[in-house]
C-alpha positions in Angstrom: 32.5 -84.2 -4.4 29.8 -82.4 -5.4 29.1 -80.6 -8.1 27.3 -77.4 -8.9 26.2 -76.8 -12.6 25.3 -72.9 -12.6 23.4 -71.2 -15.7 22.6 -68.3 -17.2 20.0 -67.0 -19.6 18.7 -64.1 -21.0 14.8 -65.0 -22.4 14.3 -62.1 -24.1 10.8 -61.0 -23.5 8.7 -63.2 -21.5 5.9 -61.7 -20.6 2.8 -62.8 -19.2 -0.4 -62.8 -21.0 -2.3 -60.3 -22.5 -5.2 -60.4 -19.8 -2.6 -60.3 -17.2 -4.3 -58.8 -14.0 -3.1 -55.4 -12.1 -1.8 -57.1 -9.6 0.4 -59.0 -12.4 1.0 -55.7 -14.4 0.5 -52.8 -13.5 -1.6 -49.7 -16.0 1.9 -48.3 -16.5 3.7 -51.5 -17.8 0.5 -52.3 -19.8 0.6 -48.7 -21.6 4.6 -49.5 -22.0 4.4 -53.0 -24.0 1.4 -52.9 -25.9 3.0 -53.0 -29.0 4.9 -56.1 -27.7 1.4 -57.9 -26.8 -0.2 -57.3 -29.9 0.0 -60.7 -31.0 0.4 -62.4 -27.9 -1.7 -64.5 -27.3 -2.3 -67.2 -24.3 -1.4 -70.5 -26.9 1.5 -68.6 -27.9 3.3 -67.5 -24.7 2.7 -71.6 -24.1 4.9 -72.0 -26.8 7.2 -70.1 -26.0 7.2 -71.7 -22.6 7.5 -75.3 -24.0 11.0 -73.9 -26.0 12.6 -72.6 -23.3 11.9 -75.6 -21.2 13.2 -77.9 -23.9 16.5 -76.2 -23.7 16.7 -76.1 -19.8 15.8 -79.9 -19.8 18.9 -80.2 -22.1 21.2 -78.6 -19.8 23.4 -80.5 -17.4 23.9 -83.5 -19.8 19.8 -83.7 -19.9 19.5 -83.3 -15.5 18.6 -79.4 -15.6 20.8 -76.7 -14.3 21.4 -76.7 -10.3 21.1 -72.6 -9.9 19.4 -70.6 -13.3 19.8 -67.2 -13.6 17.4 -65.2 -16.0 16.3 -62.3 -17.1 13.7 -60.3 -19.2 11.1 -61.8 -17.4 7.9 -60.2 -16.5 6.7 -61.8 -13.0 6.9 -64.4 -10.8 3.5 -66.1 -12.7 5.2 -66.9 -15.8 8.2 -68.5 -13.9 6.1 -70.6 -12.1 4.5 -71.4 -15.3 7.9 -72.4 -17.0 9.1 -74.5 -14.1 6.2 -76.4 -14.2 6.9 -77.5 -17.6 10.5 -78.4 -17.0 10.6 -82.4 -17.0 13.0 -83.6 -14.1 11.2 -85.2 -11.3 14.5 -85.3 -9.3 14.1 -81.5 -9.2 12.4 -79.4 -6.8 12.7 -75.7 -8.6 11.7 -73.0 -6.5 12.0 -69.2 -7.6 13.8 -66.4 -5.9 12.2 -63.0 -7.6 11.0 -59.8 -6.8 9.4 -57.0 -9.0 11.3 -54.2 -10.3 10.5 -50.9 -11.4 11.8 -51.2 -14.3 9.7 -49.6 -16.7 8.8 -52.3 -19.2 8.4 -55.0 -16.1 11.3 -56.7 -17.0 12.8 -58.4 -14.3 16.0 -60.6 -13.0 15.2 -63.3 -11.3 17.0 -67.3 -10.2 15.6 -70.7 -10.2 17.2 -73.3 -8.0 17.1 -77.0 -7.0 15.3 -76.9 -3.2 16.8 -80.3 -2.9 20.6 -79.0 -3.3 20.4 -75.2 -1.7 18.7 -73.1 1.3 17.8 -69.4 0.1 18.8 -67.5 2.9 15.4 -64.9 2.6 17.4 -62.4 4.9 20.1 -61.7 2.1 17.6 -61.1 -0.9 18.6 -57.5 -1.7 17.5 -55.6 -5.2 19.3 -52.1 -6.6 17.3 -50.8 -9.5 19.2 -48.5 -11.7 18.1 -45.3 -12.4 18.4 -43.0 -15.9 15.8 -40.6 -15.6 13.5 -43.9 -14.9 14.2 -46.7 -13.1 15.4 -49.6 -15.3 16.8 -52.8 -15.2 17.8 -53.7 -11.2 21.0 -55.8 -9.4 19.3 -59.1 -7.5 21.5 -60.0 -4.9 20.5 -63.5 -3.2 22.4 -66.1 -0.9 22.1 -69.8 -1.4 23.6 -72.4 1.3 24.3 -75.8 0.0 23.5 -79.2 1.7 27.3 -79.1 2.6 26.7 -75.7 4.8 28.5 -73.7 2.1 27.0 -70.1 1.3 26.9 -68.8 -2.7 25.9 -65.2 -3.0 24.4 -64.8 -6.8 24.6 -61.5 -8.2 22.3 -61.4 -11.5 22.9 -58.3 -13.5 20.8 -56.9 -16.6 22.5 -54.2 -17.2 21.3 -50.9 -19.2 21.3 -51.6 -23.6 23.1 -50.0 -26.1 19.9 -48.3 -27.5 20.9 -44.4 -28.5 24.0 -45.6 -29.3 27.2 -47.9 -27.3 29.2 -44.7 -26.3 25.7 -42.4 -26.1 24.4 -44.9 -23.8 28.1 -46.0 -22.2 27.6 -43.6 -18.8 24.6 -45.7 -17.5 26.5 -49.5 -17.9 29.5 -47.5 -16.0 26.7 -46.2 -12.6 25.8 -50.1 -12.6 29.6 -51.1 -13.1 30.3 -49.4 -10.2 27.1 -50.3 -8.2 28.4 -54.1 -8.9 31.5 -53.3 -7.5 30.7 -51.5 -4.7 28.0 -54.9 -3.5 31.3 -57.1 -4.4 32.9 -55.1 -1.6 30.3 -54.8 1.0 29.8 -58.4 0.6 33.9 -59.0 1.2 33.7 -57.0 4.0 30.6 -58.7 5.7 31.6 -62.5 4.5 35.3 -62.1 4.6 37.7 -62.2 1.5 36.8 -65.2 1.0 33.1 -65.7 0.3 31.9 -67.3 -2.7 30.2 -64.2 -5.1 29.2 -65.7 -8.6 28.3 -62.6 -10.7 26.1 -63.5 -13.7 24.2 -61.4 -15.9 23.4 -60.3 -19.8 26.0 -56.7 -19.4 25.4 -55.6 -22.9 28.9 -55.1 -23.1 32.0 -57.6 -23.3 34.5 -58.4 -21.2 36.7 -55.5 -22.9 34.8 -53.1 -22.5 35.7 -50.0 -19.8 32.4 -50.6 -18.0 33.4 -54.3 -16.8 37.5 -53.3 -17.2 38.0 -50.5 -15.4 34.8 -49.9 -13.0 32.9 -53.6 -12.5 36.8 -54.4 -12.0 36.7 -57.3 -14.0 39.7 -58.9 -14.8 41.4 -62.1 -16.8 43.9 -62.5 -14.2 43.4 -65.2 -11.5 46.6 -63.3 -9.8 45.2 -60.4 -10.2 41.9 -61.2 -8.8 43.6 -63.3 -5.4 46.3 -60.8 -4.4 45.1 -57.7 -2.4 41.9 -56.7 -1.1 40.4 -55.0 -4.6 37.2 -56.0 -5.1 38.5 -57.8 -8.5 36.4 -60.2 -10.2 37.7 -63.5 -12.6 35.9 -62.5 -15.8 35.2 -66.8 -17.1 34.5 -66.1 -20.8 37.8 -64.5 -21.9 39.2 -68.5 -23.4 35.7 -68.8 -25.1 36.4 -65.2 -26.7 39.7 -66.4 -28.1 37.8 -69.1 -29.7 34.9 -66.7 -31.4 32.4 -67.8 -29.3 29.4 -65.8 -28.7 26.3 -65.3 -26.3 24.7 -62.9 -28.8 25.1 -61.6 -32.5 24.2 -57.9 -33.5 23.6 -56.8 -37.2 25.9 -59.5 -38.1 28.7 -58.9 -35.4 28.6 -62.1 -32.5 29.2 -60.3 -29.2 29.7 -62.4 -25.6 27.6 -59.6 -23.3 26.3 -62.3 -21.8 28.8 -63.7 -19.0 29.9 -65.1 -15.5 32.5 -63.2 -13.3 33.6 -65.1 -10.0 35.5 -63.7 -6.6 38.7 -64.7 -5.2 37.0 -67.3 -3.4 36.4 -69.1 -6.2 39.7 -69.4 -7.4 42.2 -69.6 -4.4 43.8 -72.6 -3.5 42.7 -74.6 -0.2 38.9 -72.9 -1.2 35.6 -74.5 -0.6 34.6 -74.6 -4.0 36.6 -76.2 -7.4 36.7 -74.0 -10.3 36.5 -76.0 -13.7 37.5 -73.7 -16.1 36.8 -75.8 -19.0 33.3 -76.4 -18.2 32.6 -72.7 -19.0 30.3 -72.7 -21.8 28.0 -71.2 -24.2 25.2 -73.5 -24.6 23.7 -74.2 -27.9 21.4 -77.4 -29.0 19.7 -78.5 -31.8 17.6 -75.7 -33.4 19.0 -72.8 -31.2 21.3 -70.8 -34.0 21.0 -70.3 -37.6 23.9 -68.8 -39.9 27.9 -68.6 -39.9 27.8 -66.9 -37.0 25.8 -69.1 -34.7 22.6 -66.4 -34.8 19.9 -67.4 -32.2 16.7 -68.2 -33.1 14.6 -65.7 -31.4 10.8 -66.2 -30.3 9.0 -63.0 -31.9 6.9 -61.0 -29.8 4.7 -58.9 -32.9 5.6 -61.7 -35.6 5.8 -64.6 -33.9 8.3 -67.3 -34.9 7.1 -70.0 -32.8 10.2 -72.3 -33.6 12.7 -69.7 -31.7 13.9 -69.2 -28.2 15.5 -66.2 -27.2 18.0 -63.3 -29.6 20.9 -64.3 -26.7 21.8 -68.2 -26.5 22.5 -69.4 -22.2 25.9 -70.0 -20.8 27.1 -72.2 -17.6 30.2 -73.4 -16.0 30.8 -75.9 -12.9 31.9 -75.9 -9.6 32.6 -78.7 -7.7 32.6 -78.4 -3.5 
């Protein structure tokens, strides 16, 4: 059998360098996030660089993740930078990204193993949503593994909390139901029963009405397998019931950060073996701080070059 380790991983922030040409940023983003660059400089963003990589290294019992999904990233430069420092030379990373219009130049983006998938460049699709401004977009991307099976990633960033959770509520439901709606049309192309692995930071948790009662999102395998609702099987509800978080916020841990699968995923006779207990938030030596498993974040205008990222990753398996 094999097996599929999938990630997920909000780096909060990583931009490229200060000197970054237009072609790498353009005037607008540069006039957005000068404040964030103040202090950062070139041996800096290497550090940051080298901490992320340690922790990717340490995924996959130390063999790297298979697929990576990220976000808060500014370009494709500074992924090509941090792939070059991961340490597996079994791995072949390549990079599926696009830029977004997003107003700070914060993008979604995947790494995968070019040894274990084929991108299928005709099914790279992006949906940036708008609120007065474009902002953070939907990457939708189609991987086919060595065994002729197709995945179809989803990465989400969807709009934050800033102005307040129910103030800013409305734009998380428009991308809820943009999700939902590419769920569908992807059923309806793919049949019922193609493979759609939903990952993304949603800044809000699986309870929420955003993911509840437009995404569709759901904690019911039944649920998810019976009819032809576009219903997705929201993984992190058991690591919930066990106070785990992806993310803490003025002292409250929060899991914004997670995976929802389709019914192909989860019905019996399927392609593709769900382990369920192999869902996980991923924290290693160094990452959290605190009672409530804080993470160490990587300051952009103080710098605290031990730190990674404010949300920790999380990953599950599949086996095929």
């Amino acid at each position: 059998m094999e097996n599929h380790y999938i990630a997920w991983w909000n780096v909060e922030n990583l931009f490229d360098i200060k000197t970054a040409p237009p072609e790498r940023r353009p005037e607008a983003v540069k006039r957005k996030i000068r404040a964030d660059l103040s202090n950062w400089t070139t041996p800096i963003l290497k550090q940051k660089l080298t901490n992320l990589a340690s922790v990717i290294d340490q995924m996959n019992d130390n063999q790297g993740p298979d697929i990576l999904g990220v976000c808060e990233v500014e370009n494709k430069h500074v992924l090509k930078e941090l792939i070059t420092m991961l340490s597996h030379p079994q791995r072949n990373y390549d990079i599926i990204h696009d830029d977004s219009s997003d107003n700070r130049g914060i993008d979604v983006a995947f790494i995968y193993d070019k040894k274990k998938y084929s991108f299928i460049k005709t099914e790279f699709f992006q949906h940036a949503v708008v609120k007065r401004y474009a902002t953070r977009e939907l990457v939708q991307a189609t991987l086919k593994t060595n065994g002729g099976n197709e995945l179809v990633l989803v990465g989400n960033h969807w709009p934050s909390r800033s102005g307040g959770q129910y103030e800013s509520e409305p734009f998380r439901i428009i991308t809820a139901e943009t999700l939902s709606y590419f769920v569908e049309r992807i059923q309806q192309i793919k049949g019922d029963d193609a493979a759609i692995i939903v990952m993304g930071d949603f800044n809000d948790e699986p309870f929420n009405r955003s993911l509840t009662d437009y995404a569709q999102s759901v904690r019911s395998k039944s649920k998810t397998t019976s009819g032809r609702k576009p219903y997705l099987f929201n993984l992190m509800w058991p690591l919930m019931g066990r106070r785990t978080s992806s993310y803490v916020y003025d002292g409250r841990p929060m899991m914004i950060d997670q995976f929802l699968v389709s019914k192909g995923l989860i019905k019996g006779g399927g392609k593709f073996k769900l382990d369920e207990s192999k869902v996980k938030v991923e924290i290693f030596p160094g990452m959290v701080k605190g009672k409530y498993n804080t993470p160490v974040r990587f300051g952009q205008k103080s710098p605290d070059i031990s730190g990674f990222s404010d949300h920790l990753p999380i990953s599950f398996e599949l086996g095929e």
